[in-house]
C-alpha positions as CSV (number, residue, x, y, z in Angstrom):
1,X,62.2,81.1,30.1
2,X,62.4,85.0,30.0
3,X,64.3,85.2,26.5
4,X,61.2,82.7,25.3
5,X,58.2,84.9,26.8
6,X,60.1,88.3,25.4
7,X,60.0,86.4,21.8
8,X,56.5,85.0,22.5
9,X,54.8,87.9,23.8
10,X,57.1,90.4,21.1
11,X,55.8,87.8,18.6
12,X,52.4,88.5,19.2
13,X,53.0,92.3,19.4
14,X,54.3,92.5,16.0
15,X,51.7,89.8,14.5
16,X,48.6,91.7,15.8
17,X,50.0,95.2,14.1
18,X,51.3,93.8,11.0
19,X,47.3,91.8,10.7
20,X,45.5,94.8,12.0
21,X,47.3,97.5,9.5
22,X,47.0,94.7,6.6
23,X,43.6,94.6,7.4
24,X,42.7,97.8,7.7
25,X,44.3,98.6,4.2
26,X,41.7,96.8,2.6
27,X,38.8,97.4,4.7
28,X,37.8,99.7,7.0
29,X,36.4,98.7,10.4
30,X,33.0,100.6,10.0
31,X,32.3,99.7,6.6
32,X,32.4,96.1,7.7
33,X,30.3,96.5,10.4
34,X,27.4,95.5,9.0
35,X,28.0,92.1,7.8
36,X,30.2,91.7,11.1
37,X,27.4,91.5,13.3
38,X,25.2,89.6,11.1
39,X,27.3,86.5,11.9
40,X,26.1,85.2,15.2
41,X,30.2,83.1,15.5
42,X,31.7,86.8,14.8
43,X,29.8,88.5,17.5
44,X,30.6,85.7,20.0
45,X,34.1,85.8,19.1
46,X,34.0,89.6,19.9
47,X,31.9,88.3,23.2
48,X,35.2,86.2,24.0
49,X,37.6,88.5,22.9
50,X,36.5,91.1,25.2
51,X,36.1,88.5,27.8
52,X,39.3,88.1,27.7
53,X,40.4,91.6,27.3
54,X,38.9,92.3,30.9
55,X,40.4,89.3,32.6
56,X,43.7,90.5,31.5
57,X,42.5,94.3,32.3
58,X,41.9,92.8,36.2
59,X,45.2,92.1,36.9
60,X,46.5,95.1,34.9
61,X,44.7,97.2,37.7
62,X,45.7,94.6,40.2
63,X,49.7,95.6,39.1
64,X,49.5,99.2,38.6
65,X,49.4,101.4,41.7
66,X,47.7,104.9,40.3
67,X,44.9,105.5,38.9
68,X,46.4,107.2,35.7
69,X,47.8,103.7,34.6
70,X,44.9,102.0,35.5
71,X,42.7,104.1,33.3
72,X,45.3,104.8,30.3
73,X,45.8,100.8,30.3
74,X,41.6,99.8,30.4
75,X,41.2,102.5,27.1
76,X,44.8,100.6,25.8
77,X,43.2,97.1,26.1
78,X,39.8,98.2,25.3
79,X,40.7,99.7,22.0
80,X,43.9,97.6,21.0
81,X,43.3,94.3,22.7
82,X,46.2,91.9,22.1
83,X,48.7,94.8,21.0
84,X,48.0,96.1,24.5
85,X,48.3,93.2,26.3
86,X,51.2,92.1,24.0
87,X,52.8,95.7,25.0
88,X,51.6,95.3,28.5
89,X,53.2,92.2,29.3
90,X,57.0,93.1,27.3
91,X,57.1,95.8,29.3
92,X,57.0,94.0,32.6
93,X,59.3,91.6,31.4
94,X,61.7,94.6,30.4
95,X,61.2,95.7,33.9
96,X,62.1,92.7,35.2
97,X,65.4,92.9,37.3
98,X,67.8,90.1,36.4
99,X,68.0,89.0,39.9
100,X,64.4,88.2,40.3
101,X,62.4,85.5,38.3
102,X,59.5,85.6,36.1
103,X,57.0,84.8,38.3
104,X,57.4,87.9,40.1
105,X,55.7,89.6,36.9
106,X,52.3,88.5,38.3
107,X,53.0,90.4,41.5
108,X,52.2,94.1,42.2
109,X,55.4,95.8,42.9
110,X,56.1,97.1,46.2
């Protein structure tokens, strides 16, 4: 289970960079703006996204005990969403002490 989250979650850390810098290189984010938000499914999907982004974010808070971390990681998810949370989650599971088992990730460390 732990070797499969690590290439899950590493997976979608690499994916989201290697989309967002392809992307990026062949259109900025400001110059597409425009036509962005003139699709009513591309603003809801942004709706969602950041949805999401703060459900995550609430357990991210829930985890980390100062309020340095909780900041640094809300402007983190805010700006890089899934990289973030991608990051967020690898680095937990790095954390994680052989002797204890996933599940623990959810918990805030004592």
């Amino acid at each position: 289970m732990r070797t499969g989250l690590k290439v899950l979650f590493g997976f979608i850390f690499v994916w989201m960079v290697v989309a967002t810098v392809r992307t990026s290189l062949q259109v900025s984010l400001w110059d597409s703006w425009r036509g962005f938000s003139a699709n009513p499914w591309a603003v809801a999907t942004l709706y969602d996204a950041y949805g999401g982004f703060i459900t995550v974010y609430v357990w991210v808070a829930y985890k980390e005990r100062g309020i340095a971390g909780r900041i640094i990681w809300f402007i983190l998810i805010m700006c890089l969403g899934n990289i973030a949370m991608s990051a967020y989650i690898l680095r937990e599971l790095l954390r994680l002490p052989a002797s204890e088992s996933v599940e623990t990730i959810l918990w805030r460390r004592a």
